[in-house]
C-alpha positions in Angstrom: 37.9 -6.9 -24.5 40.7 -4.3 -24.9 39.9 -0.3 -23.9 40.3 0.5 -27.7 37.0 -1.4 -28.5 35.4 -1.1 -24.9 35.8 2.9 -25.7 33.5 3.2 -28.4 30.5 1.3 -27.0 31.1 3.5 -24.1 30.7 6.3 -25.9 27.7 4.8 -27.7 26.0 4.0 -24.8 26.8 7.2 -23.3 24.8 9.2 -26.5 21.8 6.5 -26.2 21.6 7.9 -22.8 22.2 11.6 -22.9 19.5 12.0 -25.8 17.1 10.7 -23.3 18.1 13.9 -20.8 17.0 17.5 -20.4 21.0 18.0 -21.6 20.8 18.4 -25.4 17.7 20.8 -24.9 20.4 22.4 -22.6 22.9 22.8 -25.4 20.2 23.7 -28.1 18.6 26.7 -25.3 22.4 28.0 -24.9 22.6 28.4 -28.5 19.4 30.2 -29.2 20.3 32.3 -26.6 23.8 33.1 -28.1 21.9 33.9 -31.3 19.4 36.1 -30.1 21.7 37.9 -28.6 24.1 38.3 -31.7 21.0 39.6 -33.6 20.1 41.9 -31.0 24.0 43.6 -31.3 23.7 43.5 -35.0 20.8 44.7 -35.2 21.9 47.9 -33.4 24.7 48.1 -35.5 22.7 47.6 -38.5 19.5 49.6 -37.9 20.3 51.4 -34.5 22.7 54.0 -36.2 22.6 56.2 -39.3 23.0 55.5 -42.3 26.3 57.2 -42.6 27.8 55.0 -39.3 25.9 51.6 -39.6 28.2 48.4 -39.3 27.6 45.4 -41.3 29.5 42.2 -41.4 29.9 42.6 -45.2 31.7 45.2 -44.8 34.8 43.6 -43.0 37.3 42.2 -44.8 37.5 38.9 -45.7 40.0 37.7 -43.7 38.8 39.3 -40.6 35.4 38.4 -41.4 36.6 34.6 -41.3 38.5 35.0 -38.2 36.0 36.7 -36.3 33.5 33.9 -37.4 36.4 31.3 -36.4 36.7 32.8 -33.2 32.6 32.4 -32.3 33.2 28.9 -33.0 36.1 28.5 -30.9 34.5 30.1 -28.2 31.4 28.2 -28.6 32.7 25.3 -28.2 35.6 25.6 -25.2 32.6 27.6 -23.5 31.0 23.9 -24.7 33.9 21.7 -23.3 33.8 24.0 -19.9 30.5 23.5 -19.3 30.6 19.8 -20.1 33.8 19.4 -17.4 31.6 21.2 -15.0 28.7 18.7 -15.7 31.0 15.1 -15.6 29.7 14.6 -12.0 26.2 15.5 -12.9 26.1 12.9 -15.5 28.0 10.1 -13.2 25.4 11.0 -10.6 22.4 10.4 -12.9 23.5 7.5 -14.4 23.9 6.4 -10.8 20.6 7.4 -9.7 18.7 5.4 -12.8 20.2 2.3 -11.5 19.0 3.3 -7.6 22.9 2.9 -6.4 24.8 5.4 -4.5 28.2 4.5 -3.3 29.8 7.8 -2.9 27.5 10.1 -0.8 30.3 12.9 -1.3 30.5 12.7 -5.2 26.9 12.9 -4.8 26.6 16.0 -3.0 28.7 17.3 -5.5 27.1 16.6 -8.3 23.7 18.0 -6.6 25.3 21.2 -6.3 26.5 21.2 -9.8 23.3 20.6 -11.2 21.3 23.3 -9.7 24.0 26.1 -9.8 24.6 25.1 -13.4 22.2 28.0 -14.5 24.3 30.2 -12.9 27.8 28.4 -14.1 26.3 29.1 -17.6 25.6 32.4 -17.4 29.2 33.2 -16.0 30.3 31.2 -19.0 28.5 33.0 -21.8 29.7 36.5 -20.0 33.2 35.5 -20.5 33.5 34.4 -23.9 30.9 37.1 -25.5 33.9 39.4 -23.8 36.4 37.8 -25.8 34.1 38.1 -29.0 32.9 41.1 -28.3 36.9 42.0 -28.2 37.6 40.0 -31.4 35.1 42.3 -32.9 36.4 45.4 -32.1 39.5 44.1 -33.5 38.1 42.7 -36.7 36.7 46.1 -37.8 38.8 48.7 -36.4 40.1 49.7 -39.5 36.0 50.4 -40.3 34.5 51.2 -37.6 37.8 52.5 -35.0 35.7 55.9 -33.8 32.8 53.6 -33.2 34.7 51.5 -31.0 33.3 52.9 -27.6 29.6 52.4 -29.0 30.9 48.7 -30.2 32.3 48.1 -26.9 28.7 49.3 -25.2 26.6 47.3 -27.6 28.5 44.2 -27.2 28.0 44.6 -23.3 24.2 44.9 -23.2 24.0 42.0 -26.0 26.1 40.3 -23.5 23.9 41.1 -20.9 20.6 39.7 -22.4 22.0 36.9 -23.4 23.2 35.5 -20.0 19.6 36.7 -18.6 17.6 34.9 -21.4 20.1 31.6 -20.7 19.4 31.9 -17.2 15.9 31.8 -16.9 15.4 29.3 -20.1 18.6 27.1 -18.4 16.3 27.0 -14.9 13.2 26.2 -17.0 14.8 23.6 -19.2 16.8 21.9 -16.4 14.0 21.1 -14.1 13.8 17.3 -14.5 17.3 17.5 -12.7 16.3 20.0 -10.6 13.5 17.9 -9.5 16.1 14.6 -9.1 18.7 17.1 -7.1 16.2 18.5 -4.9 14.9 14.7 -3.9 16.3 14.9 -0.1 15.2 18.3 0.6 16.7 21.8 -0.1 20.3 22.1 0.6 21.0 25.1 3.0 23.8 26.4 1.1 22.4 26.9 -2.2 19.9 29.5 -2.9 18.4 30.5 -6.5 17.5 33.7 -7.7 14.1 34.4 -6.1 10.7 36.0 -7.2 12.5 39.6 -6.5 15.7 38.6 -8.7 13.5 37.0 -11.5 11.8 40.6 -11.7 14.9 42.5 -11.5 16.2 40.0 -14.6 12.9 40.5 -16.7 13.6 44.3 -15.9 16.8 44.6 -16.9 16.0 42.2 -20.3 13.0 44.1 -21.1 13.8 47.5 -19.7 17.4 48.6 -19.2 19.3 46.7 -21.9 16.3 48.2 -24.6 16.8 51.9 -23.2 20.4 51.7 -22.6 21.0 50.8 -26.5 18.9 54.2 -27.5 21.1 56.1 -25.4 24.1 54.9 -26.4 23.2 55.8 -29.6 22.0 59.3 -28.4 25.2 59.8 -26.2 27.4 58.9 -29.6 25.6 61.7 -31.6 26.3 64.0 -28.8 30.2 62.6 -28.7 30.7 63.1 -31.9 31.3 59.1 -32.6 28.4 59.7 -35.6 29.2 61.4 -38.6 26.1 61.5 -39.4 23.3 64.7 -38.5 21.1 64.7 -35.3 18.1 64.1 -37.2 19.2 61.0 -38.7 18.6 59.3 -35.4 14.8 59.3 -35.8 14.3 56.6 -37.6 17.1 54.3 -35.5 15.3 55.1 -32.2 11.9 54.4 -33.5 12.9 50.9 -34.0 14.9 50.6 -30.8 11.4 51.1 -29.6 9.9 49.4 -31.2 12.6 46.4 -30.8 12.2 47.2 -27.3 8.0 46.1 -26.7 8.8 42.9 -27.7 12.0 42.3 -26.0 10.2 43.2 -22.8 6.9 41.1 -24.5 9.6 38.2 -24.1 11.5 38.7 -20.8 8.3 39.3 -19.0 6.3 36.0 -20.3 10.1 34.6 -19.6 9.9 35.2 -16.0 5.9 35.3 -15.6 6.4 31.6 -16.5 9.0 30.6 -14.1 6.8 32.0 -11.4 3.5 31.2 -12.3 4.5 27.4 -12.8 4.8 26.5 -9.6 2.0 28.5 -8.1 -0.3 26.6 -10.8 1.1 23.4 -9.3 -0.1 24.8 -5.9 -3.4 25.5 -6.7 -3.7 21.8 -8.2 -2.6 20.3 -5.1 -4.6 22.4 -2.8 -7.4 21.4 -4.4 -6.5 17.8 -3.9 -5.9 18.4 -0.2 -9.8 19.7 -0.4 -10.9 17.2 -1.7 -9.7 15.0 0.7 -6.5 13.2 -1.3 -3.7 13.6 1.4 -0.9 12.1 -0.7 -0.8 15.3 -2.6 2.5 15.9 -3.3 4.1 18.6 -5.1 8.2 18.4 -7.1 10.5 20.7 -5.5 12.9 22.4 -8.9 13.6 25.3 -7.5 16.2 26.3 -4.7 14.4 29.9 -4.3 11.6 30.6 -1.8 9.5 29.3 -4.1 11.3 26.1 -3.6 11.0 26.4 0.1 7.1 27.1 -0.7 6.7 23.5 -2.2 8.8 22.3 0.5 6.7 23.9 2.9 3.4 22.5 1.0 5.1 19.1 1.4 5.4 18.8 5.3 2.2 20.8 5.6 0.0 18.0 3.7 2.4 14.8 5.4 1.2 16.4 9.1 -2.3 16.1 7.7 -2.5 13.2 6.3 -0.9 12.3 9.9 -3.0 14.2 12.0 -6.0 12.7 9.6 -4.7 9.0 10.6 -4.0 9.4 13.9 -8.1 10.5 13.9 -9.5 7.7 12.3 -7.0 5.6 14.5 -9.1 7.6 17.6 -12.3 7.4 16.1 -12.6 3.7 15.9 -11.3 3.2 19.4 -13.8 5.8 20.9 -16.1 7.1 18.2 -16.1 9.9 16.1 -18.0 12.4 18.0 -16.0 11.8 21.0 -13.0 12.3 18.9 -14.0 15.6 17.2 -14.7 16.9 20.4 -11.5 15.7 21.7 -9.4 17.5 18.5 -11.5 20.6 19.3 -11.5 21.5 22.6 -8.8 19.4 23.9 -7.9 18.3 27.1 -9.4 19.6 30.2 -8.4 18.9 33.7 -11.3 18.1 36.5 -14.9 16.8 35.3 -18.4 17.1 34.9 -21.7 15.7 36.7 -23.9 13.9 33.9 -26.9 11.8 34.1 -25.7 8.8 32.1 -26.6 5.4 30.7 -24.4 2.0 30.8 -24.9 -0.6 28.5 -23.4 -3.9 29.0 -23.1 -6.2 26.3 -21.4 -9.9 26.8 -21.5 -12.9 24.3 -22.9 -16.1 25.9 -20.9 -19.0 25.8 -17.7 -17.8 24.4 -15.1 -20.1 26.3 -17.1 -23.6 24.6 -17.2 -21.3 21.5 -13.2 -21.0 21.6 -12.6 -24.5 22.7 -14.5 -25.7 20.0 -14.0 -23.3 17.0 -10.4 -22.6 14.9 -8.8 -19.8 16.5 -9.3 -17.9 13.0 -13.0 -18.2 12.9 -13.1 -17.2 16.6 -11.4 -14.1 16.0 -13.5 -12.9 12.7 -16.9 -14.0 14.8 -15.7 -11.4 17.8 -14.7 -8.9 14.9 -17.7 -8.9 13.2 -19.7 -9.1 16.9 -17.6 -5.8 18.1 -18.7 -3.9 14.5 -22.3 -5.0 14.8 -21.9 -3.3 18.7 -19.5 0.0 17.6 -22.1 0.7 14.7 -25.0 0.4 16.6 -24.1 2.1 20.0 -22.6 5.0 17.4 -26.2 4.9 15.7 -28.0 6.0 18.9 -25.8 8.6 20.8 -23.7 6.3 22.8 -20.0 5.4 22.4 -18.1 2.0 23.4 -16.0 3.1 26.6 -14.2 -0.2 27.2 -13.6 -3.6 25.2 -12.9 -6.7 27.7 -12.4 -10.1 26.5 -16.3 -10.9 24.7 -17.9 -7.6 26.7 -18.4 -4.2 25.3 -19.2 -1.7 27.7 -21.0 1.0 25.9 -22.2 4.9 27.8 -25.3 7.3 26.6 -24.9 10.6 28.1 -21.0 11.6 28.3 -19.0 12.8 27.6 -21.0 14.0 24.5 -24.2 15.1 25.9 -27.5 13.1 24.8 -31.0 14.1 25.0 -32.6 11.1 26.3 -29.5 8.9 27.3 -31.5 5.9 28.8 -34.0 5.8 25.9 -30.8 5.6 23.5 -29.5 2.9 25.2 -32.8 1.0 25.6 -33.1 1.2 21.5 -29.7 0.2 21.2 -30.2 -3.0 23.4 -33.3 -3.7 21.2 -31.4 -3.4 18.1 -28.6 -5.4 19.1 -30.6 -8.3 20.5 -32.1 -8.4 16.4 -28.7 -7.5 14.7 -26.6 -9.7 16.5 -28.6 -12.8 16.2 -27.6 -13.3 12.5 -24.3 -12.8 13.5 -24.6 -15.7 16.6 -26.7 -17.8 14.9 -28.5 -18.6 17.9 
């Protein structure tokens, strides 16, 4: 098959494949952040200013008008292309990943970095060609608007502004499936996200500074001189800049409440596991912040249990729980203790005729099912199996875990094993 027909199911397959990713959500969250943003700017323009000084898009001329919109598509899309070149290892490494093959560690690397600093890479992006619009703009309507320009100029950077904070947090949301994929072999030292104190500076600066800074830009412009219009034609405009700005900050703050709050839900749901006793708990790492570092944390915290909890039960049965507990609690203590004590011996009669005599396999479940019949019982009165040797269980009543009446318990044991072991024996 030549590479001028190969190409296109390539690029089929490709599409089949990306649909099926976080990526197009990507793309779709860029652009509703590019258009809240442009509505926030016009906005001002259009209802943040009197009367007498508003700017509206009708009233450019055509041809700048059609530039100016040419330009936002031009710059959408190489801001597009950009972040796609950025993202070409990324979507090698996927594909790689979905068919559990890794030949190049390196390129790997790579794309892991890629993928969780793309949230960042974006936000760089959308700063630089919104100050290329916002230039474009300014160009566009001088002939209107040229002793606005300075309040244009202003507008355009706090538009700017929100967007790339409403594209970060929604690009860290949005991308989490990756982050989760990237974040697989642990947290990489050398890359740290913006943390619970930078996600509250963000939902500040979305909800507080960029809504203030816009009504005093348009009070510092009335006292400039850039308005032709009176003092008190501002009153209106700055009533709905604050208006404009409660919900603004209604948004940033859920925004950012959510990006925090996510992951502490998914805390409490696997502590409560852990309580309950399910030690394969496990929580997704998606984030590169402390929080990250908290599910990471969680993580080791809950495998050292679950080891701790096996390397118990592994004790237990060799020397009974109590003896364990008290092992795990107190721990090891050098010298000893004088104890009134009782042995119990127990020994199966006739095993060497039973071994020469039996399959080696029923042998071996007769002395398992003899030594549970002994463990459970022994356990049942006080006593704990010290030592297994051969067919013999040698069995104590008295110590190390203190018993009130050690020779009585192992009297009833002896009882109880002489009419539970008989089943077993058949004899």
């Amino acid at each position: 098959m030549s590479t001028a027909t190969a190409l296109p199911g390539r690029i089929s397959g490709f599409l089949q494949w990306v649909v099926r990713t976080p990526w197009p959500v990507f793309l779709l969250s860029v652009l509703q952040a590019d258009i809240i943003g442009a509505l926030l700017v016009f906005g001002f323009l259009r209802y943040g200013l009197p009367p007498e000084d508003r700017i509206q898009l009708q009233d450019l001329p055509g041809v700048n008008l059609a530039s100016f919109a040419a330009a936002l598509v031009v710059l959408f899309g190489c801001g597009s292309m950009l972040s796609f070149r950025l993202l070409v290892p990324v979507f090698r490494w996927q594909r790689r990943d979905g068919l559990l093959t890794d030949t190049d560690p390196a390129a790997t690397e790579v794309a892991r970095s890629r993928a969780l600093r793309m949230p960042f890479y974006r936000t760089l992006i959308t700063l630089g060609y919104w100050s290329i619009g916002g230039t474009v703009f300014i160009i566009a309507s001088w002939r209107e608007t040229s002793h606005l320009a300075p309040v244009v100029g202003v507008a355009v950077a706090l538009g700017a502004a929100a967007t790339a904070i409403i594209g970060y947090l929604q690009s860290e949301r949005v991308l989490r499936p990756v982050a989760v994929a990237a974040l697989r072999g642990g947290l990489p030292e050398n890359i740290r996200a913006s943390g619970v104190i930078g996600r509250q500076m963000l939902a500040w600066t979305l909800s507080t500074a960029v809504p203030l800074l816009a009504i005093v830009l348009a009070v510092v412009a009335d006292k400039a001189s850039f308005l032709h219009a009176p003092p008190e034609k501002l009153f209106n405009p700055i009533l709905l800049l604050a208006l404009a700005a409660l919900g603004i900050g209604l948004f940033g703050t859920l925004l950012v409440a959510m990006s925090i709050a996510d992951p502490l839900r998914q805390l409490r749901w696997a502590l409560g596991e852990v309580q309950r006793g399910n030690y394969n708990a496990h929580m997704q790492i998606y984030d590169a912040s402390e929080l990250g570092l908290l599910q990471a944390g969680f993580n080791d915290m809950v495998r050292d249990l679950a080891e701790r909890q096996r390397l118990r039960d592994l004790f237990g049965r060799y020397v009974g729980e109590d003896v364990a507990r008290r092992a795990l609690e107190r721990g090891t203590e050098l010298g000893g203790q004088e104890r009134d004590v009782a042995v119990l011996f127990v020994d199966m009669v006739g095993s060497t005729q039973l071994a020469a005599t039996r399959p080696p396999a029923e042998v071996v479940s007769l002395l398992n099912e003899f030594f549970r019949v002994v463990v459970d019982t022994v356990g049942r009165h006080g006593g704990f199996v010290n030592k297994f040797q051969g067919d013999a269980a040698l069995a104590i009543f008295g110590a190390p875990i203190e018993h009130p009446d050690s020779s009585g318990g192992a009297l009833a044991a002896a009882r109880e094993l002489h009419d539970e072991l008989l089943p077993v024996l058949g004899t």
